[in-house]
N, CA, C and O atoms as a CHARMM CRD file, in Angstrom:
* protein
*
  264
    1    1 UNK  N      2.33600  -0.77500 -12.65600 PROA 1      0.00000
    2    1 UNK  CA     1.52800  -1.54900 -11.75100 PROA 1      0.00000
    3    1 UNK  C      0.07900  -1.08800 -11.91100 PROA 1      0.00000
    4    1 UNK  O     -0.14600   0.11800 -11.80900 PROA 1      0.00000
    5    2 UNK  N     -0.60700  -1.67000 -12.07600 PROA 2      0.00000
    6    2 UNK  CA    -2.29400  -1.77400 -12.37200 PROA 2      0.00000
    7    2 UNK  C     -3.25900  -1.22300 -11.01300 PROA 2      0.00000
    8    2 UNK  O     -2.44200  -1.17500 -10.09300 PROA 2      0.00000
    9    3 UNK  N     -4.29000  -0.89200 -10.59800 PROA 3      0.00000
   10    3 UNK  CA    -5.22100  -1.00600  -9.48700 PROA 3      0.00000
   11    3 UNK  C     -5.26400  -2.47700  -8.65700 PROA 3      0.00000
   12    3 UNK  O     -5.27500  -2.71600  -7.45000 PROA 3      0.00000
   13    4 UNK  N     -5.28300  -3.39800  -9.89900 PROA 4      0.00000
   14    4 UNK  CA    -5.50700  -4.51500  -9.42500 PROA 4      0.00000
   15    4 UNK  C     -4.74800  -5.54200  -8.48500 PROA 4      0.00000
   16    4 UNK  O     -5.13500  -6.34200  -7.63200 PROA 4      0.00000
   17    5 UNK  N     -2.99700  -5.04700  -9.20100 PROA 5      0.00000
   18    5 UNK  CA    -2.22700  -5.33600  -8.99300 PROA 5      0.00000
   19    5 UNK  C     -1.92800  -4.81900  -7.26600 PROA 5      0.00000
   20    5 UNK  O     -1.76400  -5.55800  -6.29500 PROA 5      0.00000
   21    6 UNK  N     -1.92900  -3.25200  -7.31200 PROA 6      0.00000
   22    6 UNK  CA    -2.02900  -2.75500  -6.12800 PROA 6      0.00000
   23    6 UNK  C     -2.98200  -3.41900  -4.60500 PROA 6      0.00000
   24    6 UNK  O     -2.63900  -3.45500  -3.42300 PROA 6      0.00000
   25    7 UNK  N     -4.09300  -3.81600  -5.20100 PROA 7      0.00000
   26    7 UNK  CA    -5.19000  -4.38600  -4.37100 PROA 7      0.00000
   27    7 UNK  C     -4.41100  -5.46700  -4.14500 PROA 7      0.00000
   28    7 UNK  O     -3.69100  -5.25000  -3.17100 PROA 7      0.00000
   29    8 UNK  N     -4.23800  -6.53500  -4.61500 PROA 8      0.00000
   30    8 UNK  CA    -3.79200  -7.45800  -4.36600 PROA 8      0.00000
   31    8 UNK  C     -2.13200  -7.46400  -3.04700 PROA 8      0.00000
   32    8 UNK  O     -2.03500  -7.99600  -1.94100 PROA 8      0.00000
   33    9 UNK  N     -1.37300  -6.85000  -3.64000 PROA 9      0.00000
   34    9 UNK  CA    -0.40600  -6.52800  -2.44000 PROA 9      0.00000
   35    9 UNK  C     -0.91200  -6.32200  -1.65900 PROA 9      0.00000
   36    9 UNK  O     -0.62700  -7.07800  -0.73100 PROA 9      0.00000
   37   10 UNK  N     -2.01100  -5.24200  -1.31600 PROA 10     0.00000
   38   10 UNK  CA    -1.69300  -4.51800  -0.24900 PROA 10     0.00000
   39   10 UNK  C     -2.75800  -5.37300   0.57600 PROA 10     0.00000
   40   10 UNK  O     -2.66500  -5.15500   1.78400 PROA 10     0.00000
   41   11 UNK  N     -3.76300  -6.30700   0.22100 PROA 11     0.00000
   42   11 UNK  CA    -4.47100  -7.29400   0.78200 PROA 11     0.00000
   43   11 UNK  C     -3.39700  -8.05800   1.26000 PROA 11     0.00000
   44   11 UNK  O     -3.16000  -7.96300   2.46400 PROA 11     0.00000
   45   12 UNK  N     -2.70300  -8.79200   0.58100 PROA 12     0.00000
   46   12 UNK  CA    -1.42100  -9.41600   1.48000 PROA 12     0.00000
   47   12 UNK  C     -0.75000  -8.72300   2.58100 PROA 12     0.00000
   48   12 UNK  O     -0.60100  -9.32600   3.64300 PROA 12     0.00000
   49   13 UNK  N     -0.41200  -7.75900   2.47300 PROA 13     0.00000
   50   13 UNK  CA     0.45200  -7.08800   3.75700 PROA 13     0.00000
   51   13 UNK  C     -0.52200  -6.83900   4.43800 PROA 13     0.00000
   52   13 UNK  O     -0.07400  -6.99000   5.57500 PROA 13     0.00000
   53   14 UNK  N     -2.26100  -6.36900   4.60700 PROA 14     0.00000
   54   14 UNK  CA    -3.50200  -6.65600   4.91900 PROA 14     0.00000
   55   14 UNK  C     -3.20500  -7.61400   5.99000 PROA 14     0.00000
   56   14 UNK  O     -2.76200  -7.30400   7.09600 PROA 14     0.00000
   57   15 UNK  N     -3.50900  -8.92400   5.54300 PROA 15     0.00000
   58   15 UNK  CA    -3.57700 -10.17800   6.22600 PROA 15     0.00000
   59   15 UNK  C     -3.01000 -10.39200   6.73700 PROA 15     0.00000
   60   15 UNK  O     -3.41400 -10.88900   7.78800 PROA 15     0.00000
   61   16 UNK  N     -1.35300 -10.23400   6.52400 PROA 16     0.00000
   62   16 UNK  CA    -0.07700 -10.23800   7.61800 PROA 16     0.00000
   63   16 UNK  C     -0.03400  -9.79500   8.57800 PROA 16     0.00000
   64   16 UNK  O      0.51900 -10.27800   9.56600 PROA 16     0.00000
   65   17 UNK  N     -0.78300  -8.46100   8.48700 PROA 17     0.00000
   66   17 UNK  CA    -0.86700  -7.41800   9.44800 PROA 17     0.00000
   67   17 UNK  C     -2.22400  -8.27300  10.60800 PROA 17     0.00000
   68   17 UNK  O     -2.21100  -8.02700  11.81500 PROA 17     0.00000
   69   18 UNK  N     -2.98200  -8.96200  10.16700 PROA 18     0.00000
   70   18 UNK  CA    -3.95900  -8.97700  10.64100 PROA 18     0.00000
   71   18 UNK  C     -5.09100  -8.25400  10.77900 PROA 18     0.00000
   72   18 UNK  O     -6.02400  -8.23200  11.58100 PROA 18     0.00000
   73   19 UNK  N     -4.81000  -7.71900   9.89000 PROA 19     0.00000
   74   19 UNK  CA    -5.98800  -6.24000   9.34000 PROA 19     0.00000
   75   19 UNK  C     -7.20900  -6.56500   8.08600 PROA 19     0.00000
   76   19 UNK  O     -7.02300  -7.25000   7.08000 PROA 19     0.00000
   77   20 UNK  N     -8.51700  -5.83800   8.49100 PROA 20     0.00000
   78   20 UNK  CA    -8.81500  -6.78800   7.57600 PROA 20     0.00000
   79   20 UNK  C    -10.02000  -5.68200   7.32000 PROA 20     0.00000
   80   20 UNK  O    -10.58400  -5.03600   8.20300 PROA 20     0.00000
   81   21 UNK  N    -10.32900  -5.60800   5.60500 PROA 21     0.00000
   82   21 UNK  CA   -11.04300  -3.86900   5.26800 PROA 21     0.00000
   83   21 UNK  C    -12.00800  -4.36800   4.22900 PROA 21     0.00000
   84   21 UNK  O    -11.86400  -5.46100   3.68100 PROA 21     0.00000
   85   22 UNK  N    -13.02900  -3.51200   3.96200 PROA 22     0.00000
   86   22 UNK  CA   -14.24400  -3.38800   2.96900 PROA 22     0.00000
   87   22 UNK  C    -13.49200  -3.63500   1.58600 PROA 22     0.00000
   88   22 UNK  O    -12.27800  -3.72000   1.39900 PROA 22     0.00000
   89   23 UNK  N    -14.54300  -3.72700   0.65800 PROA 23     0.00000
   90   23 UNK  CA   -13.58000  -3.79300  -0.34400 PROA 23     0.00000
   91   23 UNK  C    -13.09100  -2.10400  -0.92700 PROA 23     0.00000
   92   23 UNK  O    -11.95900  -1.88300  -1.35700 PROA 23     0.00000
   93   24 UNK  N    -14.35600  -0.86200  -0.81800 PROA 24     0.00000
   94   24 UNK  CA   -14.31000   0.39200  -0.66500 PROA 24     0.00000
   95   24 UNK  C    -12.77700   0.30800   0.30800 PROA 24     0.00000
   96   24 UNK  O    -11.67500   0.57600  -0.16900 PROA 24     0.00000
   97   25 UNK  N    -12.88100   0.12000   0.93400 PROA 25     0.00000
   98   25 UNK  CA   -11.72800   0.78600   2.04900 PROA 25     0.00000
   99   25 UNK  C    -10.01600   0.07000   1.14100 PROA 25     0.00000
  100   25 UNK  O     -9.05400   0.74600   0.77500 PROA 25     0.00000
  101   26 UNK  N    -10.16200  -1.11500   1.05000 PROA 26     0.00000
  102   26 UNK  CA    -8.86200  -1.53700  -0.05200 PROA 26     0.00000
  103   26 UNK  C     -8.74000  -1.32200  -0.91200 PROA 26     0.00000
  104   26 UNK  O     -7.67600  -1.48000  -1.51000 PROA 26     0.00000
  105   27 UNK  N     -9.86600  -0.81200  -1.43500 PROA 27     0.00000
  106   27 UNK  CA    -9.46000  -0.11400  -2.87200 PROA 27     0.00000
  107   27 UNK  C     -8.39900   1.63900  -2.31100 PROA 27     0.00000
  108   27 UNK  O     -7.35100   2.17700  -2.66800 PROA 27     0.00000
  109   28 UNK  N     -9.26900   1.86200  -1.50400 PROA 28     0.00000
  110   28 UNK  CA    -8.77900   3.43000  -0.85800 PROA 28     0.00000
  111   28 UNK  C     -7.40000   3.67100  -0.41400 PROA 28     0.00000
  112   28 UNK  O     -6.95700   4.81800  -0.34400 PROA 28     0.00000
  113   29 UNK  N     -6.50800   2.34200  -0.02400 PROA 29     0.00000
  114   29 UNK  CA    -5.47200   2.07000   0.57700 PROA 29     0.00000
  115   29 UNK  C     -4.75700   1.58800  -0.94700 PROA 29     0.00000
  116   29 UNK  O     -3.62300   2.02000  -1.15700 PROA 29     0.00000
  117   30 UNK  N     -5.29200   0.85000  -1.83300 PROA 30     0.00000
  118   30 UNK  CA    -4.07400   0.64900  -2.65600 PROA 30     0.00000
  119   30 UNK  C     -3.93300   1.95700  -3.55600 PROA 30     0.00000
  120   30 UNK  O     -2.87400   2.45200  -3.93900 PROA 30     0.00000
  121   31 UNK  N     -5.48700   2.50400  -3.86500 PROA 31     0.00000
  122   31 UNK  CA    -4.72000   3.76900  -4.78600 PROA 31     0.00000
  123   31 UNK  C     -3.54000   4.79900  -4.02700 PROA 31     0.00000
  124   31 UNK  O     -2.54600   5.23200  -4.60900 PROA 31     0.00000
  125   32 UNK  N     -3.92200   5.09200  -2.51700 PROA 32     0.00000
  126   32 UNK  CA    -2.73800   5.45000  -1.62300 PROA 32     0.00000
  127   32 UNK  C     -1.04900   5.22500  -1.84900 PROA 32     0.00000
  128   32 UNK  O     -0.07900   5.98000  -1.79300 PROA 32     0.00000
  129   33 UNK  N     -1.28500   3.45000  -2.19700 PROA 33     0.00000
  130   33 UNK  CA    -0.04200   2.69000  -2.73800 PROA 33     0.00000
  131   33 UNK  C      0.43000   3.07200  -3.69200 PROA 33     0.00000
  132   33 UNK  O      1.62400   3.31300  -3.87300 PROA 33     0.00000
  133   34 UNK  N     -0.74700   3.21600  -4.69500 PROA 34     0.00000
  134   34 UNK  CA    -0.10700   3.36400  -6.12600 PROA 34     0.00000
  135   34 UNK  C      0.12600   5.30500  -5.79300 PROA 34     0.00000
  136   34 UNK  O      1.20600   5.69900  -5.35100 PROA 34     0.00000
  137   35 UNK  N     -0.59900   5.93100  -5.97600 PROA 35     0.00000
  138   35 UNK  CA     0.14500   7.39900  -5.80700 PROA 35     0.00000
  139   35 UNK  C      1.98300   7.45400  -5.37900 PROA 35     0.00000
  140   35 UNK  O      2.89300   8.06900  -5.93700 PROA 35     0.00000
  141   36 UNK  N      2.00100   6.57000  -4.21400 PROA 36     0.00000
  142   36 UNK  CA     3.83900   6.62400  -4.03500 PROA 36     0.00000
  143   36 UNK  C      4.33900   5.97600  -4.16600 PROA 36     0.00000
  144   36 UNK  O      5.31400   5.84500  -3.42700 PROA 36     0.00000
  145   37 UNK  N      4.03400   4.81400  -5.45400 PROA 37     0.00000
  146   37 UNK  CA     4.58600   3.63700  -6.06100 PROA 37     0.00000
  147   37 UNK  C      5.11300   4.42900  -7.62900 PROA 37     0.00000
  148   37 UNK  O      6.21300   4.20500  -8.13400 PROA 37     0.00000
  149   38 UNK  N      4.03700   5.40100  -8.24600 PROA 38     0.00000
  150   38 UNK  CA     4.06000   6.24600  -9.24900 PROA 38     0.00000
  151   38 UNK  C      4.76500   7.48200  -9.07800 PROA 38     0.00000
  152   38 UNK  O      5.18600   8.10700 -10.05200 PROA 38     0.00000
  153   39 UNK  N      4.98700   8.04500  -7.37900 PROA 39     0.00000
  154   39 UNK  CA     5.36000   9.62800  -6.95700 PROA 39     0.00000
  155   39 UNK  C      6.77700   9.48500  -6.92900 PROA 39     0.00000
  156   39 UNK  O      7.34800   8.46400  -7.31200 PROA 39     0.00000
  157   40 UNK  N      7.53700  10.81700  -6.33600 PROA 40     0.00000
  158   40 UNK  CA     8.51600  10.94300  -6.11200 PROA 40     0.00000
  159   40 UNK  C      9.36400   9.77200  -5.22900 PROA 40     0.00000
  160   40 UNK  O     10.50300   9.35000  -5.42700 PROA 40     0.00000
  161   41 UNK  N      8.32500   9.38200  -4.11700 PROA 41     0.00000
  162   41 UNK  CA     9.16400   8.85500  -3.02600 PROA 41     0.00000
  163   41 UNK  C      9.40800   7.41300  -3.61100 PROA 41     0.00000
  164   41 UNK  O     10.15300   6.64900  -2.99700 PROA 41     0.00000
  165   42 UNK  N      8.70100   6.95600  -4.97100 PROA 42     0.00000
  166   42 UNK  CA     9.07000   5.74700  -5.19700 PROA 42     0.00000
  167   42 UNK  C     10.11700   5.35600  -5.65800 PROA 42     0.00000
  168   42 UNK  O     10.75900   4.35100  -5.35100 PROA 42     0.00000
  169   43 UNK  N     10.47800   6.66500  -6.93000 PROA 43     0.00000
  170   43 UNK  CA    12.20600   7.32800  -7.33100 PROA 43     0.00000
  171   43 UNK  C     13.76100   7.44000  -6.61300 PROA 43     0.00000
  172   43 UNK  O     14.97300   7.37000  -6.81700 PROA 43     0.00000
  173   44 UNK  N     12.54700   7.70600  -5.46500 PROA 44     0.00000
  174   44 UNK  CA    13.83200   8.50400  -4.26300 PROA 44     0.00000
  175   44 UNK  C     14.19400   7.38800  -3.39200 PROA 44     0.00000
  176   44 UNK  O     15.37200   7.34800  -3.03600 PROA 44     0.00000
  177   45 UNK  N     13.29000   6.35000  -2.92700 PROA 45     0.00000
  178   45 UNK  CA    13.53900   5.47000  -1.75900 PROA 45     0.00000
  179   45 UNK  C     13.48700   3.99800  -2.46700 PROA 45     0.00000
  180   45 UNK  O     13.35800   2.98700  -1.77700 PROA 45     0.00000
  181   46 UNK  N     13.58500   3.94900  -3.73200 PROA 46     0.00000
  182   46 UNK  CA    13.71600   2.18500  -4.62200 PROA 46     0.00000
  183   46 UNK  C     14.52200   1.45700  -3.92200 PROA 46     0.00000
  184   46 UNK  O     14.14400   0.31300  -3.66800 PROA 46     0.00000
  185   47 UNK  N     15.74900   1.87700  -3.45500 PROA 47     0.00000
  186   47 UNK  CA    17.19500   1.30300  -2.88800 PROA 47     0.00000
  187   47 UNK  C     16.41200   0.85500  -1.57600 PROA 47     0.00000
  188   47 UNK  O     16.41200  -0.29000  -1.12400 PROA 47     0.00000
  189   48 UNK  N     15.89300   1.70800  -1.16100 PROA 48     0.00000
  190   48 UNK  CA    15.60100   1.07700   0.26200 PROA 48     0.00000
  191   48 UNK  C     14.05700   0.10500   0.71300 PROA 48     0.00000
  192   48 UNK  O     13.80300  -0.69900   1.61000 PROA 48     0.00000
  193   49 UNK  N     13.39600   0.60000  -0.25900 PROA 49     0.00000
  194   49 UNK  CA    12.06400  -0.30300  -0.09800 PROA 49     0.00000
  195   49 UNK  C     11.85900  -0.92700  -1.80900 PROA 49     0.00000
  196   49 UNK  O     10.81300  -0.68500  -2.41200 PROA 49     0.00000
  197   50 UNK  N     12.57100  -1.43600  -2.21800 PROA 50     0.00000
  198   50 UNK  CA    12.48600  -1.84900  -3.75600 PROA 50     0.00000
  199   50 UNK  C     10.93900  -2.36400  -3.99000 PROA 50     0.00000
  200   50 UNK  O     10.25400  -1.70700  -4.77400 PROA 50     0.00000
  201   51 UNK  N     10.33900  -3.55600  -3.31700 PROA 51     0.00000
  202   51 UNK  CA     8.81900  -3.86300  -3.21300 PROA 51     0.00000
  203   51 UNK  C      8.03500  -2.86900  -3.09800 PROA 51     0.00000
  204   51 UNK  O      7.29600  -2.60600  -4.04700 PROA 51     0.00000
  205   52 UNK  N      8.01100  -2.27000  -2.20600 PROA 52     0.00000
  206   52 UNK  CA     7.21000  -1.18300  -1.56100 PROA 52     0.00000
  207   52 UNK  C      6.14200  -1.75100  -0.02200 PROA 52     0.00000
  208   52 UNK  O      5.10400  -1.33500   0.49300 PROA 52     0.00000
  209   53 UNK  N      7.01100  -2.77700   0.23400 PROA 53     0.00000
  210   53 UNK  CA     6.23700  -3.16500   1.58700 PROA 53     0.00000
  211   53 UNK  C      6.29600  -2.25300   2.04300 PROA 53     0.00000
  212   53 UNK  O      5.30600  -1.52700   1.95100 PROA 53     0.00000
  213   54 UNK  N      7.48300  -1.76900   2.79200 PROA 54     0.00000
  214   54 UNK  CA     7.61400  -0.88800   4.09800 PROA 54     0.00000
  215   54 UNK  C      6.02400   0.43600   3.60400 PROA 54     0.00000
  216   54 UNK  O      5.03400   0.65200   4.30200 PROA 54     0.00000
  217   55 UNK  N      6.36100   1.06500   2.20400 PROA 55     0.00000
  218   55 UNK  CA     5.36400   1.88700   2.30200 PROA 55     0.00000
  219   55 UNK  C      3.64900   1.54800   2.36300 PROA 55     0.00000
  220   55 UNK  O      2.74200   2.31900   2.67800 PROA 55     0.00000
  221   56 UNK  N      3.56500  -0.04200   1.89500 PROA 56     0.00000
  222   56 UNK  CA     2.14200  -0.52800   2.16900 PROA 56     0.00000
  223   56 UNK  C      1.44300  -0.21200   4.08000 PROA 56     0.00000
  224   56 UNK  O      0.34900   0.10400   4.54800 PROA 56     0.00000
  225   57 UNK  N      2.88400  -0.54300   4.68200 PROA 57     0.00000
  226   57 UNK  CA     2.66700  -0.74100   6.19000 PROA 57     0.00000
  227   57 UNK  C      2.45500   0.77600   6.29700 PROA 57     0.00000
  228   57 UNK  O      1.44500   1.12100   6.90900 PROA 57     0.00000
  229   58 UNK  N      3.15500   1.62300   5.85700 PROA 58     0.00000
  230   58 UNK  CA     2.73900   2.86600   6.33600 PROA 58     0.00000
  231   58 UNK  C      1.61500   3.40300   6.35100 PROA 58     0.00000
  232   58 UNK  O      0.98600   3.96700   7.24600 PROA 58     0.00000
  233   59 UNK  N      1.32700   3.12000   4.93400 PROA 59     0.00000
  234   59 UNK  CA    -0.22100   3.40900   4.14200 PROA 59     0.00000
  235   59 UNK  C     -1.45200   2.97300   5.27600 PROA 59     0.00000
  236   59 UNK  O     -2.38100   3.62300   5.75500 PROA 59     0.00000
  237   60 UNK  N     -0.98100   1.51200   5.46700 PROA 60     0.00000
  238   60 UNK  CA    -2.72000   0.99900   6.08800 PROA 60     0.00000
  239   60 UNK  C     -2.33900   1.60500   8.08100 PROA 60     0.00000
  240   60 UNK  O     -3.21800   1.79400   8.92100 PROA 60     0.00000
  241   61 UNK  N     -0.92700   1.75600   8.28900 PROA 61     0.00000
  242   61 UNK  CA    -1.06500   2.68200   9.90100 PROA 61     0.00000
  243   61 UNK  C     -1.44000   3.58800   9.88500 PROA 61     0.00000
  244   61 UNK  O     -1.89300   3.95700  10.96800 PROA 61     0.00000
  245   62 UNK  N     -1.53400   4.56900   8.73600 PROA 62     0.00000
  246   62 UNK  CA    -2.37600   5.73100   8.71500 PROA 62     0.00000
  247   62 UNK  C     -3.46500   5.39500   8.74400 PROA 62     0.00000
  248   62 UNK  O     -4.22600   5.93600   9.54600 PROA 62     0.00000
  249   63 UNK  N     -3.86600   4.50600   7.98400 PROA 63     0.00000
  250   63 UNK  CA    -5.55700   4.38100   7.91500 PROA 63     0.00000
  251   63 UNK  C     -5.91700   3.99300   9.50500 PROA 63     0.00000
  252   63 UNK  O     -6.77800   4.67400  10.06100 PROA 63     0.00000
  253   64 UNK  N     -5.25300   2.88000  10.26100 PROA 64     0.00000
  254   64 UNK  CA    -5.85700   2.48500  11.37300 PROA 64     0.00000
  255   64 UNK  C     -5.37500   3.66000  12.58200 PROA 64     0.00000
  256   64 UNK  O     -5.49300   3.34900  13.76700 PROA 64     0.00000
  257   65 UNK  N     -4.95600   4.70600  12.28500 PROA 65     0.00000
  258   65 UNK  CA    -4.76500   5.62500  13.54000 PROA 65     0.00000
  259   65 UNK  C     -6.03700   6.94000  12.70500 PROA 65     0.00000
  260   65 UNK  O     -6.30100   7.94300  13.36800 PROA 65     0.00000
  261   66 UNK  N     -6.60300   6.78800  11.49100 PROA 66     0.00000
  262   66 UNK  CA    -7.39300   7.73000  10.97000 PROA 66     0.00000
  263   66 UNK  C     -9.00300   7.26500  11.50900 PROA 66     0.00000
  264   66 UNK  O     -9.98000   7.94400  11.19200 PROA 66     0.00000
């Protein structure tokens, strides 16, 4: 999966959410994505989040409680 690629998801789950960020700040949230799209937990939890929504949502609740 690319940067670009990443941006793009996570702008979608973004908008769903009703959340809405700089382009600095979405870039900041998808490399987030990609780190545990590329890390262990992406290995470990495929079965359960195969997309990686659930971890996009996690990603940008950290950001909005940071």
């Amino acid at each position: 999966m690319s940067l670009s690629d990443a941006m793009r998801y996570v702008r979608e789950i973004a908008a769903s959410e009703g959340l809405r960020f700089s382009k600095r700040q979405l870039r900041t949230h998808a490399v987030h994505y990609l780190d545990w799209w590329n890390g262990l937990n992406a290995k470990t939890t495929a079965h359960i989040d195969p997309t990686g929504e659930q971890a996009v949502k996690r990603v940008l609740a950290q950001a909005v409680r940071a």
